[in-house]
C-alpha positions as CSV (number, residue, x, y, z in Angstrom):
1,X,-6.7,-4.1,-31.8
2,X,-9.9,-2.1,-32.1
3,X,-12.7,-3.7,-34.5
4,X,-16.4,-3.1,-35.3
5,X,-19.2,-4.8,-34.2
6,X,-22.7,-5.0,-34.1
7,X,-24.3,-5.1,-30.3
8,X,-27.2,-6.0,-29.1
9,X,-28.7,-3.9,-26.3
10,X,-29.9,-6.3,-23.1
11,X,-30.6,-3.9,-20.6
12,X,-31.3,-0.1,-20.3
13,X,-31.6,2.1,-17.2
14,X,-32.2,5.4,-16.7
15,X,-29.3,6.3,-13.3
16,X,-30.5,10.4,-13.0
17,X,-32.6,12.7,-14.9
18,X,-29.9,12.6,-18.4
19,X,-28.2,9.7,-17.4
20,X,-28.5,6.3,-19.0
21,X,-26.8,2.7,-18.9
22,X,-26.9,0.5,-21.5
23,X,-25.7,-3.2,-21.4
24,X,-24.2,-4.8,-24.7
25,X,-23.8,-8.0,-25.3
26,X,-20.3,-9.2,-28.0
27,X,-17.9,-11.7,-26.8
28,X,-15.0,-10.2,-28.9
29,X,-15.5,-6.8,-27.4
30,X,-15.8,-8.5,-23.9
31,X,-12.4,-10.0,-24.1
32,X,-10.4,-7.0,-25.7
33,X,-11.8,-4.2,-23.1
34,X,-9.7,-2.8,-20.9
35,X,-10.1,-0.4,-17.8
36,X,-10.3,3.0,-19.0
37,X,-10.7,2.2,-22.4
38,X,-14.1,3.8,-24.6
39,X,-16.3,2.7,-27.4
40,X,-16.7,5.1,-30.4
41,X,-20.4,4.4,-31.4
42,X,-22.9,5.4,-34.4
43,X,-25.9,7.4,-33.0
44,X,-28.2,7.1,-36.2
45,X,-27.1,7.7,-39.5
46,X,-27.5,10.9,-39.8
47,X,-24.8,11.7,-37.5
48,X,-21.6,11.5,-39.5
49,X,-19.3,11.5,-36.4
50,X,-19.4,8.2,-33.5
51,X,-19.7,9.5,-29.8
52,X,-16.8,8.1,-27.4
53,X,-18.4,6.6,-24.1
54,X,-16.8,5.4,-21.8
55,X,-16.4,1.6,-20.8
56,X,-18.3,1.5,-16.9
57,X,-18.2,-2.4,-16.5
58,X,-17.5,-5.8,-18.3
59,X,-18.7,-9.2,-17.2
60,X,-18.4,-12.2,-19.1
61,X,-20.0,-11.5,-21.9
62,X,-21.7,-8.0,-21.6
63,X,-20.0,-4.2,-21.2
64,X,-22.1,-1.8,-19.9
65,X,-21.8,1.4,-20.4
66,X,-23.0,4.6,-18.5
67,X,-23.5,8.0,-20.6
68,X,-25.0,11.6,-20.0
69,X,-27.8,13.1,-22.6
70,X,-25.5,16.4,-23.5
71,X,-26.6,17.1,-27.1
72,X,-28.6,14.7,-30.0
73,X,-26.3,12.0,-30.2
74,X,-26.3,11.0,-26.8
75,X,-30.3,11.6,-26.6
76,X,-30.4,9.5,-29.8
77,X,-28.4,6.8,-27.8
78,X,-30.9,7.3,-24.9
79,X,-34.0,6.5,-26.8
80,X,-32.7,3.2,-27.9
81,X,-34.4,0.1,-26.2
82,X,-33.5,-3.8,-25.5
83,X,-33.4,-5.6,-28.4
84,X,-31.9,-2.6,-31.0
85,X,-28.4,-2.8,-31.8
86,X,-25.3,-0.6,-31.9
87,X,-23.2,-0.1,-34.3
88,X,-19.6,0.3,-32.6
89,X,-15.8,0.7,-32.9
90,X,-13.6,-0.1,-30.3
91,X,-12.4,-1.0,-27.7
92,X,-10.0,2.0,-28.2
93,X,-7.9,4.2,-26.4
94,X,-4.7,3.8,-24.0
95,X,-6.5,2.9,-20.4
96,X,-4.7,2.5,-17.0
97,X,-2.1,0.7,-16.3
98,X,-3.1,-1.2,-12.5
99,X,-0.7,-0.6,-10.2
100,X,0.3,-2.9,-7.6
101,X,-0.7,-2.4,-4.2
102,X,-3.6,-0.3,-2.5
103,X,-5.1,2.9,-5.0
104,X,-7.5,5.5,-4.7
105,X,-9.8,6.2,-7.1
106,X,-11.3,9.6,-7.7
107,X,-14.2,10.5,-10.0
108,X,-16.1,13.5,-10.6
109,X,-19.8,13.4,-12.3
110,X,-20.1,11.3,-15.4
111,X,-16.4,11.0,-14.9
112,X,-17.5,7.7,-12.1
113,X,-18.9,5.0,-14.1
114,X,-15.4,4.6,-15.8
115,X,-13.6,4.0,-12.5
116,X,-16.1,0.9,-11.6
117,X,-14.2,-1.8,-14.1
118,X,-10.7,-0.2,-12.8
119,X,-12.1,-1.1,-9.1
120,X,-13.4,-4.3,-10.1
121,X,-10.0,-5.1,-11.6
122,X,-7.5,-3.5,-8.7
123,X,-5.2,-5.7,-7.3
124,X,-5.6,-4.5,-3.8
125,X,-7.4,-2.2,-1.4
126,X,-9.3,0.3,-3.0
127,X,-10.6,3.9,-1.4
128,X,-13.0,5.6,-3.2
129,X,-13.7,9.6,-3.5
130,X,-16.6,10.8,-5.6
131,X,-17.7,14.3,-6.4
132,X,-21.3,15.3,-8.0
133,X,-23.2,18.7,-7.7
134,X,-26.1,17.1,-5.3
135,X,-28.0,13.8,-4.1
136,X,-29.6,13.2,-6.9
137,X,-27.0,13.2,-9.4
138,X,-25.2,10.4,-7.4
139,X,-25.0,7.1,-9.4
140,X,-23.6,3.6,-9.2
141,X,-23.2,4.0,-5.3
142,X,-24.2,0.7,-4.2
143,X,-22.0,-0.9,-6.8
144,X,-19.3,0.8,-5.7
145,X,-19.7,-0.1,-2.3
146,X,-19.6,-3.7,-3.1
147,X,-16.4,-3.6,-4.2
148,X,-14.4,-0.6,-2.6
149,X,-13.1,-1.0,1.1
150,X,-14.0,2.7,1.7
151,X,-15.9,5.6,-0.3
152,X,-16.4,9.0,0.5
153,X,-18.8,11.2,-1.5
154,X,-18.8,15.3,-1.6
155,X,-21.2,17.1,-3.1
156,X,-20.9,20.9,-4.1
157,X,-24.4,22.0,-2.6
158,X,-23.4,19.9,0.7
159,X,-27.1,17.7,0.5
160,X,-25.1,14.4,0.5
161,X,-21.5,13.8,1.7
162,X,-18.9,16.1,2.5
163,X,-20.1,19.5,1.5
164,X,-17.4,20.6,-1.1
165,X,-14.8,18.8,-3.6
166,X,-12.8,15.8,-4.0
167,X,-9.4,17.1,-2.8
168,X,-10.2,17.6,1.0
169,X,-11.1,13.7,1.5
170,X,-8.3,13.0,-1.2
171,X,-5.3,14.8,0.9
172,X,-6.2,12.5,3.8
173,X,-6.2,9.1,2.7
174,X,-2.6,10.5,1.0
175,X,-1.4,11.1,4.2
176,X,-2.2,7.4,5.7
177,X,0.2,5.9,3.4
178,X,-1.7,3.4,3.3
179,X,-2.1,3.8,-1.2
180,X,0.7,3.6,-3.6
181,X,-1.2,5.5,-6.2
182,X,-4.1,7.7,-7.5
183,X,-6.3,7.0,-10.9
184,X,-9.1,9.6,-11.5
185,X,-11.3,10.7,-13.8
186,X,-13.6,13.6,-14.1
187,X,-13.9,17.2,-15.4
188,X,-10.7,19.1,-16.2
189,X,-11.2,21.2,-13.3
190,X,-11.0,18.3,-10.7
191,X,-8.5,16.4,-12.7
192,X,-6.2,18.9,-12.3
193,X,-6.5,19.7,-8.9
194,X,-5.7,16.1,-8.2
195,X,-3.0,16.1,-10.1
196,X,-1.7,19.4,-8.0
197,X,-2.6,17.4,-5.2
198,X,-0.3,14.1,-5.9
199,X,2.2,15.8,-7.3
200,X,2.8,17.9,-3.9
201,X,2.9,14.6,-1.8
202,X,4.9,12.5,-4.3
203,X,2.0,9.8,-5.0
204,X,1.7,8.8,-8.3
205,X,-1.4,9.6,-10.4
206,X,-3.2,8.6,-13.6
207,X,-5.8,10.8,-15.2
208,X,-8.3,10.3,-17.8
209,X,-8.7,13.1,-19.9
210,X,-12.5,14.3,-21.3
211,X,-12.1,15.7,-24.7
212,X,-14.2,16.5,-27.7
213,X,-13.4,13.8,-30.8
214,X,-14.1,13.3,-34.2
215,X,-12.3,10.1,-35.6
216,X,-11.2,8.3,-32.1
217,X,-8.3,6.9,-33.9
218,X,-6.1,9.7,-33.7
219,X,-6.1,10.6,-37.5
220,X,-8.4,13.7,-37.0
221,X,-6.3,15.3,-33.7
222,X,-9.6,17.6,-32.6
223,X,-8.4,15.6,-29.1
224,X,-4.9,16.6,-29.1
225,X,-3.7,17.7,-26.0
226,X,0.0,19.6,-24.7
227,X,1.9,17.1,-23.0
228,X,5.7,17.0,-21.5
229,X,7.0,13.2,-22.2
230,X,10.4,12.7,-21.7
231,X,11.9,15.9,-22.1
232,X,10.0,16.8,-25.1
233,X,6.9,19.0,-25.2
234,X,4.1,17.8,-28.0
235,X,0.8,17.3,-28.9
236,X,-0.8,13.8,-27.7
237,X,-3.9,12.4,-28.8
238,X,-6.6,12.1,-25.7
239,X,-8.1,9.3,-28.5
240,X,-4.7,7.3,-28.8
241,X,-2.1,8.3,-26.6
242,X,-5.2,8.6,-24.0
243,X,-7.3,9.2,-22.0
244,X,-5.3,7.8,-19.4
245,X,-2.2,9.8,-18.7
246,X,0.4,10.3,-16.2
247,X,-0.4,13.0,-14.5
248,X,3.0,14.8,-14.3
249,X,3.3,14.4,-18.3
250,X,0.0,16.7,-19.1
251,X,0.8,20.4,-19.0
252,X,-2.2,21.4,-17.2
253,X,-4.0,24.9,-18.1
């Protein structure tokens, strides 16, 4: 069950030009978060609505999370330093579900710092494929690398990588069949051509959905999303029934 807390900030980093990682420390929150869960958080009170950020790691006692500076709630979050505390709801959400076996994780952009506490708790191999426009928007490399058994990077303007998107990489570890299953996470765009991409060689995939929220606890629906669920077409909750979806139970776009 989701609560609210009061975190202290340990450690701040700047990753990129708007990028930012905070660590928090709250032993409660530690022990509830799972991967692909988010934190709803007050940025200043003036600011009637929390922002959702994604959860990037947890360790015994600390959750990091890594965020991108897109408008003043997330450049109020930015400008807050070790020692100042957060005032936050969550762990919320419906994260992945870890398959068994080897999986492959694909992120795109800010979409990557959720897949490092699904890595971390994978039950087997893990292959990683990671999009971002150029070299120096690429972030958390090394601690990927410490805990994947493979990682590819592409990059749109070709100065690091593979010069293109995730897909070309992705379509070739699918057809080692070597992994029992895909979990990505990234901008619609890429999320959907993965999907497309799993669905036409019968590999199962998980996708975590970016949407604008208001509430996070499903009472508001600005999230809400068309999804096929048994049958039945209807409107799920990224904030609830998400972010993590099947991928063959979104109706894509």
């Amino acid at each position: 069950m989701p609560g609210k807390y009061l975190c202290e900030i340990v450690y701040k980093e700047q990753l990129c030009d708007d990028i930012f990682a905070l660590t928090i420390v709250n032993d409660e929150l530690v022990h509830a978060a799972l991967p692909g869960q988010f934190l709803h958080i007050n940025c200043g009170h003036s600011r009637l609505l929390r922002r959702p950020i994604s959860i990037c790691t947890v360790s015994a006692n600390a959750i990091e999370i890594v965020f991108e500076v897109k408008g003043e709630g997330t450049r109020w979050l930015s400008k807050r330093e070790t020692g100042s505390f957060l005032d936050i709801l969550g762990p919320l959400g419906n994260g992945f579900t870890m398959p068994e076996g080897n999986i492959i994780v694909v992120g795109g952009g800010i979409g990557v710092p959720p897949l490092l506490y699904t890595v971390d708790s994978a039950q087997g191999e893990v292959a990683a494929v990671f999009g971002f426009r150029s070299s120096d928007r690429i972030i958390l490399q090394d601690s990927f690398e410490s805990l994947c058994d493979s990682i590819t990077l592409t990059t749109d303007d070709g100065s690091a990588g593979l010069h293109g998107t995730v897909i070309a990489p992705l379509k070739e570890l699918i057809k080692s069949e070597k992994y029992s299953a895909v979990l990505s996470c990234g901008p619609y765009g890429m999320l959907k051509a993965v999907a497309e991409t799993c669905k036409a060689s019968d590999i199962s995939c998980q996708v975590s959905l970016e949407e604008a929220m208001g509430c996070g606890v499903g009472a508001c629906l600005v999230c809400a999303c068309e999804t096929e669920i048994l049958g039945k077409t209807d409107m799920s909750r990224v904030c609830v029934e998400g972010p993590v979806f099947n991928a063959l139970e979104v109706i894509w776009k």
